[in-house]
C-alpha positions as CSV (number, residue, x, y, z in Angstrom):
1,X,94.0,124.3,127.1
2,X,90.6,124.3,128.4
3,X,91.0,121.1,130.3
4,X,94.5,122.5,131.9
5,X,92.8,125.3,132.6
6,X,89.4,123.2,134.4
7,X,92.6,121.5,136.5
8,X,94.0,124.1,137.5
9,X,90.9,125.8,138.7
10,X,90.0,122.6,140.6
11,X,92.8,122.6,142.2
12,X,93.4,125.9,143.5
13,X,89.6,125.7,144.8
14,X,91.1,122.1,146.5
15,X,93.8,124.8,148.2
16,X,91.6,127.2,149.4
17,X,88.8,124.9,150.9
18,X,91.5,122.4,152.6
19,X,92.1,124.4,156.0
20,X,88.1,124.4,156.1
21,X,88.1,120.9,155.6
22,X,90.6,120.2,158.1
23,X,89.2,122.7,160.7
24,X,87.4,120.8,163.5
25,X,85.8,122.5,166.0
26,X,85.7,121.0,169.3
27,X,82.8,122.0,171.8
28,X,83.8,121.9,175.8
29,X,81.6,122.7,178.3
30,X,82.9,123.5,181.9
31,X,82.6,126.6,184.5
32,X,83.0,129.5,184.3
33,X,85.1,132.5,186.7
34,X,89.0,132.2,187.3
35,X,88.3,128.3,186.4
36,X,87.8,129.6,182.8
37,X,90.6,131.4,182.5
38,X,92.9,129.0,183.8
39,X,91.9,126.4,182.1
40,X,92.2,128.4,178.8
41,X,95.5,129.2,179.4
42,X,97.0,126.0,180.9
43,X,95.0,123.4,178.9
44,X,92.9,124.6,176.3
45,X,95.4,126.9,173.9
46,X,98.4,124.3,174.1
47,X,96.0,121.6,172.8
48,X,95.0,124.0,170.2
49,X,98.5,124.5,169.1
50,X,99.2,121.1,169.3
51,X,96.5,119.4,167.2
52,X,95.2,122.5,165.1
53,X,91.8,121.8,166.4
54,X,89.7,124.8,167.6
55,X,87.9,124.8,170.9
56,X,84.8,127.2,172.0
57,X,84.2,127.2,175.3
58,X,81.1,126.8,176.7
59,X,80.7,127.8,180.2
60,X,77.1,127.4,181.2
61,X,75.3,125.3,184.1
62,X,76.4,123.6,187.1
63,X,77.2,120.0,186.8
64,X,74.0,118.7,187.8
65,X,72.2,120.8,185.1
66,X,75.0,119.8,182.8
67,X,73.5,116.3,183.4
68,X,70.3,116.8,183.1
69,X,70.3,118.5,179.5
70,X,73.0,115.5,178.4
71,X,69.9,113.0,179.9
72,X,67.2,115.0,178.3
73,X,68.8,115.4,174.8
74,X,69.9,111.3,174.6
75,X,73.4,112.4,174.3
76,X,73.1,115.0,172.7
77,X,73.7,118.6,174.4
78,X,75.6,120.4,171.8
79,X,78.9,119.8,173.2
80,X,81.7,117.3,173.0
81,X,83.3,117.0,176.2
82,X,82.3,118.3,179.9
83,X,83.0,118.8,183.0
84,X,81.3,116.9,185.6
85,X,81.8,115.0,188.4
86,X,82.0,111.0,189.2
87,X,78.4,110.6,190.4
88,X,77.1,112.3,187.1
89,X,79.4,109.7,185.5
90,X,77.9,106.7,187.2
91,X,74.3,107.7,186.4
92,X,75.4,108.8,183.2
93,X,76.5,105.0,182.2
94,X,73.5,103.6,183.6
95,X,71.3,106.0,181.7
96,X,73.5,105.3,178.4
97,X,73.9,108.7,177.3
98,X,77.4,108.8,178.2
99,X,80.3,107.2,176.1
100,X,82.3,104.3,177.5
101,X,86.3,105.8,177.5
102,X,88.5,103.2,175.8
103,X,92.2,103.0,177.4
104,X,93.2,102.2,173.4
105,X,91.8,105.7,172.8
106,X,93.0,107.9,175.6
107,X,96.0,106.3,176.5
108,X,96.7,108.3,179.8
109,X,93.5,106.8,181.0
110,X,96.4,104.2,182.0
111,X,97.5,106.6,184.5
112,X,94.9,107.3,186.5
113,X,94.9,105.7,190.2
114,X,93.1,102.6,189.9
115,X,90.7,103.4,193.1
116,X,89.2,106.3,191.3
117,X,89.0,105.2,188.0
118,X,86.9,102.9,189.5
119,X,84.9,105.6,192.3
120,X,83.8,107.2,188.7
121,X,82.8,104.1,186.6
122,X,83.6,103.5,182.9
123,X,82.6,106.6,181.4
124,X,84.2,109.4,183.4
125,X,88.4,110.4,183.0
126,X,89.4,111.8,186.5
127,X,91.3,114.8,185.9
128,X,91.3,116.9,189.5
129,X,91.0,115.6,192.8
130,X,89.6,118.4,195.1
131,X,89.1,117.1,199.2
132,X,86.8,118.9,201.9
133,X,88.8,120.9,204.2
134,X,88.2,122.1,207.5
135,X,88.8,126.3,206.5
136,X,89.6,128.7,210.0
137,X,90.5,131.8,210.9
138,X,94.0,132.1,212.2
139,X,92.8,135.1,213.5
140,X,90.6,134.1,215.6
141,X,91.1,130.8,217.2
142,X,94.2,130.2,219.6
143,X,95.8,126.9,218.1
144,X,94.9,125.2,214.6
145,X,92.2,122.6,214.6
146,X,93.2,119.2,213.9
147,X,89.9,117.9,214.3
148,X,86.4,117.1,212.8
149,X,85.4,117.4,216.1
150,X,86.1,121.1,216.3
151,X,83.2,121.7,215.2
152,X,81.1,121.1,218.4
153,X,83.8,122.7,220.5
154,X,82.4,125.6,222.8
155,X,84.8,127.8,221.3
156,X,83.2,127.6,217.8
157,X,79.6,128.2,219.3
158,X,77.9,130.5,216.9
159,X,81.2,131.0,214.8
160,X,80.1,128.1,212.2
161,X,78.0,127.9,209.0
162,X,76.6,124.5,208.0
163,X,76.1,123.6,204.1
164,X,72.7,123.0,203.1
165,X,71.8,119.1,201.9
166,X,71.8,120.4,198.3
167,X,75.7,121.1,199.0
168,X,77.6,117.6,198.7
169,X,79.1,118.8,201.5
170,X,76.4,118.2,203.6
171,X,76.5,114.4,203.3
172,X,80.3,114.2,203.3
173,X,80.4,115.6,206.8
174,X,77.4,112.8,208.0
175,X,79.3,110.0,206.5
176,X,83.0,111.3,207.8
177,X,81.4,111.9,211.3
178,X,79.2,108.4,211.3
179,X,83.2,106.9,210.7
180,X,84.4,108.6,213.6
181,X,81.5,107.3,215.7
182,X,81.2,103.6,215.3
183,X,79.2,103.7,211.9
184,X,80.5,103.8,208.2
185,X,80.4,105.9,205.0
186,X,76.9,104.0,203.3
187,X,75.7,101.2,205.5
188,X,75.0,103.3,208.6
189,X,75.0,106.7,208.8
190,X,72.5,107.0,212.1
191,X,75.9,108.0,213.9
192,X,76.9,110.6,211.6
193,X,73.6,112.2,211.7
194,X,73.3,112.5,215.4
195,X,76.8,113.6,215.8
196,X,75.5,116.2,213.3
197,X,72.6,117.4,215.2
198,X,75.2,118.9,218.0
199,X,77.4,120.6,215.0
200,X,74.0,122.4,214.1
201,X,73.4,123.8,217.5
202,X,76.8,125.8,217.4
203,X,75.9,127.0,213.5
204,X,74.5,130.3,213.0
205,X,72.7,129.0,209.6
206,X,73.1,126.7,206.2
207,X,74.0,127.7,202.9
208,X,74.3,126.2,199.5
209,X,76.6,128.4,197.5
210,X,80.7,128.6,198.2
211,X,80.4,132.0,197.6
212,X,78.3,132.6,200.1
213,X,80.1,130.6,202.6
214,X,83.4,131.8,201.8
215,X,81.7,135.6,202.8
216,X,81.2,134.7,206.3
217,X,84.9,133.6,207.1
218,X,86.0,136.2,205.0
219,X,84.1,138.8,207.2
220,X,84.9,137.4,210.5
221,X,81.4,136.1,211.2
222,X,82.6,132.5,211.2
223,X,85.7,131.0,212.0
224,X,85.3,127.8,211.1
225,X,83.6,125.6,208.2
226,X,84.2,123.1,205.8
227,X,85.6,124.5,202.2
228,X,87.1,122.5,199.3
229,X,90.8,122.9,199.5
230,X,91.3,124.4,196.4
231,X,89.3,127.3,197.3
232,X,90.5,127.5,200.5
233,X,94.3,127.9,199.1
234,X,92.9,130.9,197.1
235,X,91.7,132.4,199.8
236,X,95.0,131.9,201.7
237,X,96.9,133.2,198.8
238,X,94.7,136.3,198.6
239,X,95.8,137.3,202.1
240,X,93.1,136.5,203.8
241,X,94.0,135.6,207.8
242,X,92.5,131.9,206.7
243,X,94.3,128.5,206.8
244,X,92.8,125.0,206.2
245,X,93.8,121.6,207.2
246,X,92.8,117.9,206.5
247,X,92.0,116.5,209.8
248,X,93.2,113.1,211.2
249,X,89.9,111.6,210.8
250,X,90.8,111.7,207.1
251,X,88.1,113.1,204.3
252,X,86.0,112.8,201.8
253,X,87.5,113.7,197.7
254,X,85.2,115.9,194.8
255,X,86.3,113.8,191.8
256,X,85.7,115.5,188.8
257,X,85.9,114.2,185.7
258,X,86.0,114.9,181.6
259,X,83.3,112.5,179.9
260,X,82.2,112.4,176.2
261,X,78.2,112.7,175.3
262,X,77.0,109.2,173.7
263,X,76.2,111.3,170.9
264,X,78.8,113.9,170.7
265,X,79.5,115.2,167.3
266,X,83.3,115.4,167.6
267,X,83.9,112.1,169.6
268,X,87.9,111.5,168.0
269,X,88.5,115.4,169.1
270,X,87.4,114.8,172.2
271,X,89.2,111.6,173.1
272,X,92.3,113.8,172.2
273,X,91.4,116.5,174.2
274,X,90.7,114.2,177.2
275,X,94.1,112.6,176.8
276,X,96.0,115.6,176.6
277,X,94.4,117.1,179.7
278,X,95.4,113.7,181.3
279,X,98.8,113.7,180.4
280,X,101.7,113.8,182.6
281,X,102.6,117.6,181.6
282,X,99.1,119.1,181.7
283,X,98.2,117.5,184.8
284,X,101.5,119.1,186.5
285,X,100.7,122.5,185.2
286,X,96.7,121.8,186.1
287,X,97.6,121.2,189.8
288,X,100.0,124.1,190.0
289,X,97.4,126.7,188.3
290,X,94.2,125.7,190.2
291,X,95.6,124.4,193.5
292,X,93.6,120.9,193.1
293,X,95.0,117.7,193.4
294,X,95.5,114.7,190.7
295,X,94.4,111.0,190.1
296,X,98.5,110.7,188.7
297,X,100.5,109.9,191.1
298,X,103.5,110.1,188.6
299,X,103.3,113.9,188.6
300,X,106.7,116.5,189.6
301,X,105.4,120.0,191.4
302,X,107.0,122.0,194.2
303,X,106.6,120.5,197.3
304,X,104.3,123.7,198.2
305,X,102.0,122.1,196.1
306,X,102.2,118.8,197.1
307,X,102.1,119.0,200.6
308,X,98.6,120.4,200.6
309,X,97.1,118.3,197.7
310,X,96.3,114.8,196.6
311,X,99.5,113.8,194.3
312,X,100.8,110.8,196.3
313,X,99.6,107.1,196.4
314,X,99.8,107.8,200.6
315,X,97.2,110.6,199.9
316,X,95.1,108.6,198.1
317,X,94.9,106.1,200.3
318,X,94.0,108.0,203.3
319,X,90.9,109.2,201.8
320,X,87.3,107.8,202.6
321,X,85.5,106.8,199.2
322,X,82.0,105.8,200.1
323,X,80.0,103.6,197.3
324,X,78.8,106.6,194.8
325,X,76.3,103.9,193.7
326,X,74.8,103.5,196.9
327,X,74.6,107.5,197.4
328,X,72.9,107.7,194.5
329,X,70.0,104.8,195.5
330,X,69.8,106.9,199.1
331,X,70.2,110.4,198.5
332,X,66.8,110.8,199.0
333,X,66.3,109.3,202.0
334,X,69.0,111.0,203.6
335,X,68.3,114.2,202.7
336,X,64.7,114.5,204.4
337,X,66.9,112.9,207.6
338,X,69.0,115.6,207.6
339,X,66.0,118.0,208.0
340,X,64.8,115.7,210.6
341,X,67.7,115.4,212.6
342,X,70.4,118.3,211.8
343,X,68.1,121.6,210.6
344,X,65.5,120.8,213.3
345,X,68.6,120.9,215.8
346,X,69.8,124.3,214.7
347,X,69.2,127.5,217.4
């Protein structure tokens, strides 16, 4: 009896301790703001009801500082997955601290437009596409410009606001306007540059936060600047007089990506939750919740939606993807050039 009753015992504890052994706990780092909640509701709570693991959210630091604790730690920051974007990627895999993502693994990573895959390297799944839009008030200028070179028109003198180098978007308007101007996106930006130093003359300052840039069109002081899209849309969707367009000239895509710390303790959750945010369903309901575009081209959304985002392979391939590699060797450089030849310039 004693030994039935030892049995027993040992397996009724078995019971009560196997939802704690099967409990995993997967740690994702990303931003936080409406980007928290709608990634909560449209990604992270169906994966939790489809695998049964739990996710905490951790939504501290800006990519760049997500990086350097990931570098500083050897791959190990305390959480599984993150959000960053493909240059982090890049640097990440020559650094080694982030994990190489294996197609056998994360099968959606099949999926994903070949000429990004390969703008954000081996270690980075591109989940959003967002693109650098030319933002204006429809409220204030007579026709909708179609034009980089809008910027230097008379009618925008004083009415625009310049990001500071520290803002990617700083470099993306150099490279796009060295293209327009007989240079190119990496091998010659003297062009760009120059063209620049005219754009600063009409700019009543630079700034490095969106926030902060989005106040000035909001309150009329500028009618014109560039703004990733998908902040732009909210804007437009908030009621605010605003539009935004992608001008002929083309432009320059924010990929962000998921990657997986070299040394991450829940790497097999994290696979999973990397394939389920780049599967076919989640990336639909992605782009329709945050107004960002996709690296599927396979995707079904209103044509609302697609008609002002990155979903097509014709999208895709009118966008200007300079050498992240290259950036990364010459950020430096350019940045004091831009003090030299763009801030010196403003009035």
């Amino acid at each position: 009896m004693r030994k039935i009753h030892a049995a027993m015992l040992v397996a009724v504890s078995s019971l009560c301790l196997a939802p704690a052994l099967r409990a995993e706990t997967l740690v994702v780092n990303s931003y936080g703001g409406p980007y928290e909640d709608i990634i909560r509701r449209e990604i992270i709570e169906p994966f939790e009801r489809q695998t049964g693991i739990d996710v905490v959210y951790d939504a501290v630091g800006a990519a760049s500082q997500d990086y350097a604790k990931i570098k500083a730690t050897r791959g190990r920051p305390g959480f599984d997955v993150v959000v960053m974007t493909a240059s982090q990627s890049l640097q990440g895999c020559h650094d080694g601290v982030l994990e190489r993502l294996d197609p056998v693994a994360i099968p959606n990573l099949r999926h994903v437009a070949p000429k990004l895959a390969g703008s954000a390297g081996p270690c980075g799944a591109v989940h959003e596409l967002q693109y650098m839009s030319l933002l204006y008030r429809t409220d204030k200028m007579a026709s909708p410009p179609r034009s980089w070179s809008a910027l230097a028109s008379p009618e925008l003198k004083g009415r625009i606001v310049l990001p500071t180098f520290q803002n990617i978007m700083a470099l993306y308007l150099v490279e796009i306007f060295a293209t327009m101007n007989g240079g190119d996106l990496t091998g010659n930006l003297n062009p760009g540059f120059k063209a620049m130093s005219d754009v600063a003359r009409q700019s009543i300052g630079f700034e490095q936060s969106s926030a902060i840039l989005e106040s000035y069109i909001k309150d009329g002081t500028v009618w014109a600047m560039p703004f990733w899209n998908g902040r732009a849309q909210l804007l437009v969707e908030s009621g605010f007089p605003v539009d935004y367009v992608r001008p002929l000239e083309g432009t320059i895509p924010l990929i962000a990506t998921l990657n997986i710390p070299i040394s991450a303790e829940h790497k097999a959750s994290a696979r999973k939750f990397i394939d389920f945010f780049l599967d076919k369903t989640s990336q639909e309901a992605w782009v329709r919740a945050y107004k960002v575009g996709s690296a599927r081209t396979d995707i079904n959304v209103p044509d609302e939606v697609r008609a002002r985002q990155i979903t097509t392979e014709a999208d895709l391939e009118s966008l200007l993807l300079p050498d992240l590699s290259v950036v990364a060797a010459r950020l430096r450089e350019w940045g004091e050039q831009w003090e030299r030849d763009v801030v010196a310039h403003q009035e």
